[in-house]
Structure formats: structure tokens, C-alpha cells
N, C-alpha and C positions, 0 to 999 in steps of 0.2 A: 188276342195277344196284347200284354201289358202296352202301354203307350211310352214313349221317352219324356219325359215333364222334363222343363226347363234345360236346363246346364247350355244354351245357345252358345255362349264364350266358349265353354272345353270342345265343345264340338267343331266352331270354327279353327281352334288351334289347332286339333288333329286331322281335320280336313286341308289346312295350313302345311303340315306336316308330312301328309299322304302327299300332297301335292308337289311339293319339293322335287329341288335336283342335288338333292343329299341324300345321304345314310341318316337317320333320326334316330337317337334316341330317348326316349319321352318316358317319363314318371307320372304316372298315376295314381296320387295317396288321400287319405283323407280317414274316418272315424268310421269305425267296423261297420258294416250294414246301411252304406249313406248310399250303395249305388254303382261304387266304381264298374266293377264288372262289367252291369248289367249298361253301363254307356258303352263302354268299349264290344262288351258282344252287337250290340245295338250299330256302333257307328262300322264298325267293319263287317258285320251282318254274319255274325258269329264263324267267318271265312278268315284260316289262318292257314301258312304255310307249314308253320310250326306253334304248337302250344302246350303249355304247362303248368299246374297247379301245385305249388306246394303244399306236403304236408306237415300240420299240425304236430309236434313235439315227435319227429322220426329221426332214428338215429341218420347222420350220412348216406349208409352202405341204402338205406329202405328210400330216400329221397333220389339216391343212384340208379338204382332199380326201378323207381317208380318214371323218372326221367327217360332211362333207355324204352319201358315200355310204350312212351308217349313218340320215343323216334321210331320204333318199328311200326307204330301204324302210322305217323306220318309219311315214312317209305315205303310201306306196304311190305315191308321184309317177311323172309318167312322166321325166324327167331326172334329172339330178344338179342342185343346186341349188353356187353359187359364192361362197365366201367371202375376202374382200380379208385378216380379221382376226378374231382372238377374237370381239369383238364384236360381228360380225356372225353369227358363229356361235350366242352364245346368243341373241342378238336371235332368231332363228328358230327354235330351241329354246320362248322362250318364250313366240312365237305359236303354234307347234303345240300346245304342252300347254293354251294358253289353247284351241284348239280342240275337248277333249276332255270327255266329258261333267262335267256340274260334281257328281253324283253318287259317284263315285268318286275315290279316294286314286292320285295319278298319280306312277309307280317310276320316276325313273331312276338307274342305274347304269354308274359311269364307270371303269372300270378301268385300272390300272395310270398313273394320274393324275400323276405326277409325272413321266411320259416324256412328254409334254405340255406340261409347261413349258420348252419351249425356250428359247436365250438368246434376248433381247430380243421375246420373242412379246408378252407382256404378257394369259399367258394368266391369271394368279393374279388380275390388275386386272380382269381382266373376269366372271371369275368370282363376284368379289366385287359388280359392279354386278350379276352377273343374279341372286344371292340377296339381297343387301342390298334392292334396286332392286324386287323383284317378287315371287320363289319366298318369302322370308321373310312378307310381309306377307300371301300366304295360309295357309292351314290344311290345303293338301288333296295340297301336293308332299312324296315320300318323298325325296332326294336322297339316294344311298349312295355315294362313292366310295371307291376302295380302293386299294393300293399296296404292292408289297415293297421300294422306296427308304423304309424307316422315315423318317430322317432329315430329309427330305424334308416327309413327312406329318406328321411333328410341329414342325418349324421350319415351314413354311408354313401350317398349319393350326391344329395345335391349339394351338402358341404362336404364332399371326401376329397382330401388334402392329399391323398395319393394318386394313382395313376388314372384314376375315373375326373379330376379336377379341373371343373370347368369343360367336361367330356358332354353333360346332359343338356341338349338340344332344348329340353321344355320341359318343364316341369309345370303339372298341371294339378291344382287343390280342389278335391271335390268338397264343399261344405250343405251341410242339413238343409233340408228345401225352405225357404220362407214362409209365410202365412200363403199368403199370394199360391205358389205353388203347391201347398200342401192342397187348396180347395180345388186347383186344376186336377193335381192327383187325384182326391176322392171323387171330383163330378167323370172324369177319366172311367173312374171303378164304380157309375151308378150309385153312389155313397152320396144320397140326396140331405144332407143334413145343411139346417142354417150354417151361418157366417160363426151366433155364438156358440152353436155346436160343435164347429173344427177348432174355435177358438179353443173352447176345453178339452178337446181331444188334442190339442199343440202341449195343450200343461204336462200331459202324459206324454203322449207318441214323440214330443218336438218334432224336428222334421226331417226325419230316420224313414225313406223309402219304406225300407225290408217291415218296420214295426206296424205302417200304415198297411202293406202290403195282407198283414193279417186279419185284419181288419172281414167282419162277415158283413154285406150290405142287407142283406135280409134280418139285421140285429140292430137296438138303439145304441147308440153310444155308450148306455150304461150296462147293458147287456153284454157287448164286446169286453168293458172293462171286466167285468164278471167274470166272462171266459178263459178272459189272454193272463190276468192277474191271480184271481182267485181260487176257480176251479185246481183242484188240486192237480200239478207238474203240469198246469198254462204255462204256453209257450213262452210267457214273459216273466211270471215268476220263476220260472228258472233260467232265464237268460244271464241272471247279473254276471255268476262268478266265469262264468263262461266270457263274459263278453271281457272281462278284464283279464283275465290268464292269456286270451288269444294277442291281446294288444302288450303284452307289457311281461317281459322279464321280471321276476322278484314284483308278482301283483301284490303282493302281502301290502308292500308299502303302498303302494297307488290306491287301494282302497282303503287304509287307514285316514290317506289326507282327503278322498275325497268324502268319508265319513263326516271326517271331522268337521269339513266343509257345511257340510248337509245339516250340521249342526248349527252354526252360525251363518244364516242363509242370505245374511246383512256383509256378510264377507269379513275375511281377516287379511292382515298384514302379515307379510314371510315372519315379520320377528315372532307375531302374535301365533303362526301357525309353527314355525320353532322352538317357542315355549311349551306349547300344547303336543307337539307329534314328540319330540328328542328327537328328532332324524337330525343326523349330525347337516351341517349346511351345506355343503358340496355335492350332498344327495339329495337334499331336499329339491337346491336349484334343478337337477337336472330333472325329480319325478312334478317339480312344478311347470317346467320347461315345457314336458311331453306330454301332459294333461293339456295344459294348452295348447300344443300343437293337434291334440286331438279333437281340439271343440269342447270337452268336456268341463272346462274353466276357462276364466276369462281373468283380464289383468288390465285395470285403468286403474289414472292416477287421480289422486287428490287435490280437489281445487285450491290452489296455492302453495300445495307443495307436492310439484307434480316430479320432482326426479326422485322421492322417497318415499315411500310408505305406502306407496303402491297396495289395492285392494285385489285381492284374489276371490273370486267369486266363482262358486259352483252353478253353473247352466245348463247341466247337462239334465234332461226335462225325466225322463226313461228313470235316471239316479236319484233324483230326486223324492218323485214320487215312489219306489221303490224303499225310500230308509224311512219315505213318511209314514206309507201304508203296507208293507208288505215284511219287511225286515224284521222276525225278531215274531212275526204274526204265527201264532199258532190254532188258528181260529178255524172250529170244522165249516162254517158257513163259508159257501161258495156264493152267496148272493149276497155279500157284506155290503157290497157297493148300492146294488137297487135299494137296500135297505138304511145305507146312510148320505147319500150324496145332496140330499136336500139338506142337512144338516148344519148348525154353528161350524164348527170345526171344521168341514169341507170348505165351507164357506171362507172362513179366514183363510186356509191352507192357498184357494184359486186368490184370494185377494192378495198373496207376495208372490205366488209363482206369476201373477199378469204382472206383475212389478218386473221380472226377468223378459218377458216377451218384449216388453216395451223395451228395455236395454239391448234385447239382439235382433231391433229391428228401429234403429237410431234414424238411419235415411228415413224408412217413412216418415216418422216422426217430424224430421225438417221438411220435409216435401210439405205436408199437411199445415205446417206452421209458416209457408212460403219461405224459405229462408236455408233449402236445398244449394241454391247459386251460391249462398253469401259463405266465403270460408268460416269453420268453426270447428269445436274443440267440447267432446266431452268429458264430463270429468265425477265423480261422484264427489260427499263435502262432511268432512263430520268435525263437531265440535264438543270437547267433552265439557262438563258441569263445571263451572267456575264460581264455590263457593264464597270465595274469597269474595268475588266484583261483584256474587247475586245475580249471575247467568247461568241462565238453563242449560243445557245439552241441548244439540241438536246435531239431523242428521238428514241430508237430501240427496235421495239413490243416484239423482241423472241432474246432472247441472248442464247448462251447455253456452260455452261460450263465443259469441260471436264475434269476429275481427273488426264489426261498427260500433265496439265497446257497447254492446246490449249484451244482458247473459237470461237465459232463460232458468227460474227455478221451477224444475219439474213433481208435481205431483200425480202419483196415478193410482187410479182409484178402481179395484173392479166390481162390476154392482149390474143385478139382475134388474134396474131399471135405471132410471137418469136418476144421477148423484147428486141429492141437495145439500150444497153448503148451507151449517147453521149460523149462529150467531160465535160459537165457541169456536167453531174451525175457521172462521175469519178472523178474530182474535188470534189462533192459532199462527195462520201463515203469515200475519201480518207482524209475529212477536220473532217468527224464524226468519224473515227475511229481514228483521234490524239485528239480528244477532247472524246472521251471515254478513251483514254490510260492516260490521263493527270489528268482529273478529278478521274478514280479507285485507280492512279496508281499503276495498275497492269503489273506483269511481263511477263505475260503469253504472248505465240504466241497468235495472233490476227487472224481472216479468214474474209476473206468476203466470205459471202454465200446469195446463190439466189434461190432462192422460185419462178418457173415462172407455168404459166400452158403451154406450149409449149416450152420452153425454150428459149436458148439467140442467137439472131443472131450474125455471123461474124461481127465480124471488129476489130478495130487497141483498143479500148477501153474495150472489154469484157478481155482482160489478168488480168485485177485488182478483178477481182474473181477466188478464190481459188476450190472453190467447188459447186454443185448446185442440187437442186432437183425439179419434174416437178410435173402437176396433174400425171403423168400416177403413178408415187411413191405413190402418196399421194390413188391412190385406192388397193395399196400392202395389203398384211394381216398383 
């Protein structure tokens, strides 16, 4: 039987929660496929009083039906029981749990809740009368619903300004496993591979449970990718358009921005990415809003001008690799991978997607650098070409500021052995960090820092680095 990896915090909250001498009601959301379920069957030992799974694009009346079938076995009735409307649905929800001993804490669990909310159902209204109305004013209902329409979960719930407001007990984020837990995961599933083996399998899988979960241990790495990718309708070549239809109303636009994304993999700014998409900007905020909420982008600001211009960065590892190599691929070989992954071009592709690993795994990073304790602030930094003055452009993915007025400039570098700086790339860092000092002008000590996966070879050039951290950091806790 699968194992539970990591989530210790979520588990504590809902063992928090079980525990109570309340009624709870608790959210569960996070980015399709990261797990939620599989915690919640897990921490309540898949033992519910009542439970229910929404379905995927069904009108009301089939969601109604599908709901009363779920209360006749929970009763053990002999029919189906019929419902006109929401509210008479929990109306009989919450004479059955009134009918259950008053001795114990009574579970239910309503999944995938937001496919539920049809137009015009008025299922959110009724919702709200059956915890407001009843569930709230006892002490003895667990109520957990859950959802991968983030968006959803958090506009309707946890900020819903109507009669649920300030109603949600806990609201609990499941986010992608780290480095760290990805190799628990795989040594969990006999999945004997090195450190830089999961490390390349993170460039792909990130750290998506259900994608790892595919994974065959009797296959290399590159075998799997073959399988799950190439083989024609592999499970993950046709996961995309699926996985964004399920998360998001009107996907058309969600995957045009994160295309576009994918495309400047250096990141753009809202203005940059509203030149480029036309989505008028009231829309755009909100499909930027809910990408991020869903893991699938990220949003930091610019060093020194941190309340504007804000970088919107595509991290979503699954998307990425997908518009690199598969999108658009019409290729009968199913063994494209075995046949190129030693390759240039592979090669460069792992050397910016380790550039993203290192950004959504920042704590290690300072831990490695000692400098975990000391408050600090990341930030990316770009400076464009300045003909006029005879300065270059430049551009530093991960800066990080510390509050002892020390700033780290981050460089990372991925490479199949130790990284040796030359003569040129020390001229290099040396010409970006006086054109970061000139352009901030900032007073702060300055560092160069190195991000390698094996670290930096000997010689007479590696002295112009301060400080450095490797993969083996980056799978710390």
C-alpha cells in the first residue's frame, strides 16, 4: 500500500481539528494531482459518515442524482432518494447525520466541490444555510471539502463575502513535494535511482504525487519518459488539455498565457504579458491570480523596484517540458527520448529548467549558505542595454537580500560534472556585479554565489565566488 510522504503540518491541522470540541469546517485545495484526496482518505483511513465526489462538467439534475445515490448507501436505504434542489439535498444530509449516534464526531467529505457549483444551481446558498443554519451550531460535525479549481476554493470560500464569511475553520494548501520528498517518495516505490537522477526526473514530474506515481521501477528514467511521454496516448502526453479544462473555466485563456509563458522562460511582466496575450486587464489579473494560486506560476519582484514590474514566471515543470518537447510533436518515434537526451539541446533545456528548481526551493538554498536565521528577501534584477552610457544589459534570476546589508548574486549553473569557471566568465561576473552596483546604487556588500549540481572545480578563477550551494543542499529539509 502507497505510503503518506511528507504533508506532517496538514496532518497535524486535521488531527487538530478531529480533535476539537467544535463543528470544523476545513478546505482542502491545491494543483490537480498533488495529493489532496489521497491525504484525506489516508488521515481518516478512508472512514466517512457521509461522502461525495463531484462530477466533471454534469448538468445539476446528474450531480443531484449522483449525490442522492451516495446518501442511499450511506443509509443503506432500499431506493434512491430525489432531489428537486440543493436544498433539499442537504435538508437530508442533515437529518441523517441528526440520526447518528450523538457520541461521536460525524466525517463528511465532499470532493472535488467546485464541479458542483453549476450555473444557476444555487449550490454555494445552500451550503451556506446547511452550516450556518445547523452543522455550525453543533460541536460534533467534521465537514472537509476539497478541490483542484483553487480559484474557486478560495473566491468562494475562503474569501466569500456572503454567508460562509469568516465561516472556514482551516483552510489547509496542499503544495508539490520538494526535492527532499520527491526521493522519500521514489525510495518509498523501490525507485532506486541517484540524487541526479530524481533531480532530472523533478525537470519533468516536479513534484506532482499522481505523475511520480506513474512512474514503472523496473524502467530507467529515460525509459519512463519514453513511456509516459512518447508512446503514443502515454498517460502524460495526453494529460495537458485535460489537466487545464478540469482546473479552470474558459481554459482557452489559461493556456494561451501559460504558452506564452513557456515561451519566455526568463519571465515577463503583466504589461509585457498584456501586450503579448490582448486579454483585456481585469481578465488577465484574475487568470494571473489563479495560475498562481495554482502552483503553476510564480510572481516576484524586482530588485529595486519591488511594488512594480513584478516578473511572472512559468514553474510549472509537467508545462513546461510539455510545449518543449511534446507540443506540436508529430514524430512516429516513441523512443525519441533514449535516442536524444544526451544531446546539446537537452543539455541546455536541463540547464534553465535547474535555474527554476533552484527558485522553488529558495529555503534550501539559505540554509546551505547559513544564512536561514538571518531575515531576507528574494528578488530577481534585470537591466536593459544602455547605449547611450556603454552598458551592457544584464540579468540575475535569484538575488537575495539580506537585512545585515549583504545581498547574494545568484548564479546556477547545471553540469554533468564540477563547473569550472574560466577566465571569461570571471570577467563576466565581475563586469554584472559593477553594473548591478551602478545601476541599484546600492551600498550593501555584494557576493557572488554559485548554485552548481556537483560543485565548482579547482583553479586559479573559482576565488571570485564568495559562497556556493550544490544539488545535494537543494534535497536538505
Amino acid at each position: 500500500m502507497e505510503k503518506l510522504v511528507g504533508r506532517e503540518f496538514e496532518i497535524s491541522e486535521l488531527r487538530r481539528c478531529y480533535e476539537s470540541n467544535r463543528s470544523e469546517f476545513i478546505i482542502i485545495y491545491g494543483r490537480r494531482r498533488v495529493g489532496k484526496t489521497f491525504l484525506i482518505d489516508k488521515f481518516f483511513h478512508n472512514t466517512y459518515d457521509f461522502t461525495y465526489v463531484g462530477g466533471h462538467n454534469l448538468t445539476t439534475a446528474k450531480q443531484l442524482k449522483n449525490f442522492a445515490k451516495a446518501m442511499k448507501k450511506a443509509q443503506r436505504l432500499p431506493h434512491v432518494p430525489k432531489y428537486n434542489d440543493w436544498s433539499e439535498a442537504f435538508d437530508d444530509l442533515e437529518e441523517y447525520l441528526e440520526s447518528l449516534p450523538d457520541d461521536k464526531r460525524k466525517v463528511v467529505f465532499i470532493d472535488e466541490m467546485p464541479w458542483m457549483d453549476t450555473p444557476g444551481s444555487e449550490f454555494v446558498e445552500s451550503l451556506e444555510v446547511f452550516w450556518n443554519g445547523w452543522a455550525a451550531r453543533r460541536s460534533d460535525i467534521v465537514f472537509v471539502a476539497s478541490g483542484s479549481a483553487t480559484s474557486w476554493m478560495v473566491d468562494k470560500l475562503v474569501e466569500n463575502q456572503g454567508g460562509l464569511h469568516a465561516r472556514i475553520t482551516n483552510n489547509i494548501y496542499i503544495r508539490p513535494f520538494t526535492l527532499q520528498e520527491t526521493e522519500v517518495y521514489l525510495r518509498n516505490a523501490n525507485i532506486a535511482w541517484s540524487r541526479y537522477e530524481i533531480l532530472q526526473s523533478y525537470m519533468i514530474f516536479g513534484g506532482i504525487p499522481f505523475y511520480l506515481s506513474l512512474l514503472n521501477k523496473n524502467q530507467s528514467l529515460v525509459q519512463n519518459i519514453d513511456r509516459l511521454f512518447f508512446r503514443k496516448n502515454g498517460e502524460l502526453r495526453v494529460e495537458f488539455y485535460e489537466l487545464y479544462h478540469a482546473l479552470f473555466r474558459r481554459a482557452g485563456m489559461y493556456i494561451d498565457i501559460v504558452h506564452l509563458l513557456a515561451q519566455h522562460r526568463e519571465g515577463m511582466t503583466r504589461n509585457e504579458i498584456l501586450k503579448a496575450s490582448g486579454i483585456e486587464g481585469k481578465t488577465l489579473t484574475t487568470v494571473l491570480r489563479n495560475l498562481e494560486r495554482c502552483d503553476f506560476i510564480i510572481c516576484y519582484s524586482q530588485y529595486g523596484n519591488k511594488k512594480k514590474d513584478a516578473i511572472f514566471r512559468l514553474v510549472d515543470f509537467y508545462t513546461l517540458f510539455y510545449y518543449k518537447f511534446i507540443d506540436g510533436d508529430n514524430s512516429k518515434d516513441e523512443s525519441w527520448w533514449s535516442g536524444h537526451f544526451q544531446s546539446h539541446d537537452i543539455e541546455q533545456w536541463e540547464g534553465t529548467t535547474f535555474e527554476l528548481i533552484c527558485i522553488t526551493h529558495i529555503p534550501q538554498i539559505k540554509k546551505a549558505l547559513g544564512i536561514h536565521g538571518v531575515p531576507s528577501s528574494a528578488y530577481s534584477w534585470r537591466a536593459a542595454h544602455d547605449k547611450e552610457n556603454g552598458q551592457k544589459g544584464a540579468q540575475i534570476d535569484l538575488v537575495i537580500e539580506r537585512s545585515d546589508h549583504t545581498i547574494h548574486l545568484c548564479e546556477m549553473k547545471f553540469c554533468r560534472g564540477k563547473y569550472r569557471i574560466n577566465e571569461a566568465y570571471e570577467q563576466r561576473l565581475r563586469e554584472r556585479m559593477e553594473t548591478f552596483r551602478t545601476k541599484t546604487q546600492t551600498h550593501d556588500t555584494l557576493l557572488h554565489t554559485m548554485i552548481t549540481t556537483f560543485g565548482l572545480a579547482d583553479g586559479v578563477h573559482t576565488s571570485i565566488i564568495h559562497s556556493q550551494a550544490t544539488m545535494e543542499n537543494l534535497f536538505e529539509g
